[in-house]
C-alpha positions as CSV (number, residue, x, y, z in Angstrom):
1,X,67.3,94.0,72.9
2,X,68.1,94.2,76.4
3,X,70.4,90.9,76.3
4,X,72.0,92.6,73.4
5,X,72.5,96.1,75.5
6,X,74.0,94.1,78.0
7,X,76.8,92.2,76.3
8,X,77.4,95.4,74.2
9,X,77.9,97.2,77.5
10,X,79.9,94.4,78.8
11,X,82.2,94.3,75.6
12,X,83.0,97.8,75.6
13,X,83.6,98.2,79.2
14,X,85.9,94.9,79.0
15,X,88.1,96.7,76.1
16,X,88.3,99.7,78.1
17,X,89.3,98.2,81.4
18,X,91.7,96.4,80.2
19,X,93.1,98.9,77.9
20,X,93.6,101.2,81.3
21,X,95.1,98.6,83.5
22,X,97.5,96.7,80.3
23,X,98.7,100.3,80.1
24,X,99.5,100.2,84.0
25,X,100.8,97.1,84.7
26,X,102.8,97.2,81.9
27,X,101.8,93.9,80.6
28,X,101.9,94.4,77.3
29,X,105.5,96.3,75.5
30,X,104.8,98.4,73.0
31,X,106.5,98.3,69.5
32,X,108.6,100.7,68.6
33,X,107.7,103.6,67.1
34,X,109.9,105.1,64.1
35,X,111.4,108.0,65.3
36,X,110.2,111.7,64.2
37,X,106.9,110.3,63.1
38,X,103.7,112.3,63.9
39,X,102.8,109.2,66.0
40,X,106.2,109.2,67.8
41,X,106.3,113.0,68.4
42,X,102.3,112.4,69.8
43,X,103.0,109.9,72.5
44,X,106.4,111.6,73.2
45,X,104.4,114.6,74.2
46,X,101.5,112.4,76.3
47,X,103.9,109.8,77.8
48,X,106.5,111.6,80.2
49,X,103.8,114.5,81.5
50,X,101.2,112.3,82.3
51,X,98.3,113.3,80.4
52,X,97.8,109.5,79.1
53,X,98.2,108.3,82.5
54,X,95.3,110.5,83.6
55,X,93.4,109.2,79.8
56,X,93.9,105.5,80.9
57,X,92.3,106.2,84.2
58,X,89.4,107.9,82.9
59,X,88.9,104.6,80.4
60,X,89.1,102.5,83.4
61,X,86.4,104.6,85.2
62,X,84.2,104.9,82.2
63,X,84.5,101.0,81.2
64,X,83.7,100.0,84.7
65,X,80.5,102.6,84.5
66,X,79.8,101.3,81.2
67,X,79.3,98.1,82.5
68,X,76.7,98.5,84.9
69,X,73.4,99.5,83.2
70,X,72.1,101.8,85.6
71,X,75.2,104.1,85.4
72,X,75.9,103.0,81.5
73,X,75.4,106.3,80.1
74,X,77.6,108.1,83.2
75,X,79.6,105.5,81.7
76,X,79.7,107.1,77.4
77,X,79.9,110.6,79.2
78,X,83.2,109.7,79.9
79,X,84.1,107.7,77.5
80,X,82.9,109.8,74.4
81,X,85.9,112.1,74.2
82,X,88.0,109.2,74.4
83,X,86.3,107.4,71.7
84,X,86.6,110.8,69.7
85,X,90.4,110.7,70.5
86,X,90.6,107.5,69.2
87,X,89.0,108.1,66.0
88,X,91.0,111.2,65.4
89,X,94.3,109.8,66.2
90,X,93.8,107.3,63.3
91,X,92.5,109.6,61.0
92,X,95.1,112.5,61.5
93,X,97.9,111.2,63.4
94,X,98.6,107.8,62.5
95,X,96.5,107.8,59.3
96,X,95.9,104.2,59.4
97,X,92.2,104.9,58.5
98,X,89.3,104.1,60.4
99,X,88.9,100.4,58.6
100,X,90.8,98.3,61.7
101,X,88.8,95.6,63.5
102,X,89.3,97.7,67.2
103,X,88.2,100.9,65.7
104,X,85.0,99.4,64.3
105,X,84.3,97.4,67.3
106,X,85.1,100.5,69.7
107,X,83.1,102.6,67.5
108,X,80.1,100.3,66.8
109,X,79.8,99.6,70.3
110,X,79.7,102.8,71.6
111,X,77.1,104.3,68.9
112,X,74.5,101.0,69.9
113,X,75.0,101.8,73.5
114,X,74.0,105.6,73.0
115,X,71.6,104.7,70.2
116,X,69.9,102.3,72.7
117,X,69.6,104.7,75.5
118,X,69.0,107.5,73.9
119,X,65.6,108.5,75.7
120,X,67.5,108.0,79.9
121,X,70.4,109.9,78.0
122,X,68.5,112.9,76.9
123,X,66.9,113.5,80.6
124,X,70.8,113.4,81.5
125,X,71.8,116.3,79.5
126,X,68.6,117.6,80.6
């Protein structure tokens, strides 16, 4: 169980990271969007304030936390809300359903982790 905790952790903090710093290098273009979409209108409102630059940092901090065990659930603090984002942008924005590979994994991932340390994370909120 513990290899298992640690390659989940590892996994999830790799997706994260490397979400954050694609999205600021600018390694990766994105495709187009069509144009008056809900998704369109959505990242037109996130892109030029800001607010997803700030997101992206926060799933670089949380990944990096995520991937060391002792600070692991510091680590799902953070990136819970993100992960909740996530799931809601596909459900009500994009409405491409929850059924994609990257959801599942992001998802599945993220419940083990908080399943597994579900005792140190209780004292947390404690």
């Amino acid at each position: 169980m513990k290899y298992l905790t640690l390659i989940a952790g590892g996994l999830l903090g790799f997706l994260f990271v490397a979400a954050g710093v694609v999205h600021f290098l600018k390694l990766v273009v994105m495709p187009p969007i069509a144009a008056g979409s809900p998704p369109a209108l959505f990242m037109g409102a996130l892109g030029p304030t800001g607010y997803l630059d700030m997101v992206k940092a926060f799933e670089i901090i949380g990944g990096l936390l995520v991937v060391v065990p002792r600070t692991r659930n510091y680590g799902l603090l953070v990136l819970g809300p993100i992960v909740v984002n996530i799931l809601a942008y596909q459900v009500f924005i994009a409405k491409d359903g929850l059924f994609q590979p990257p959801i599942i994994l992001i998802t599945v991932l993220s419940a083990f982790l908080l399943w597994s340390g579900r005792v140190a994370f209780a004292r947390l909120l404690n």
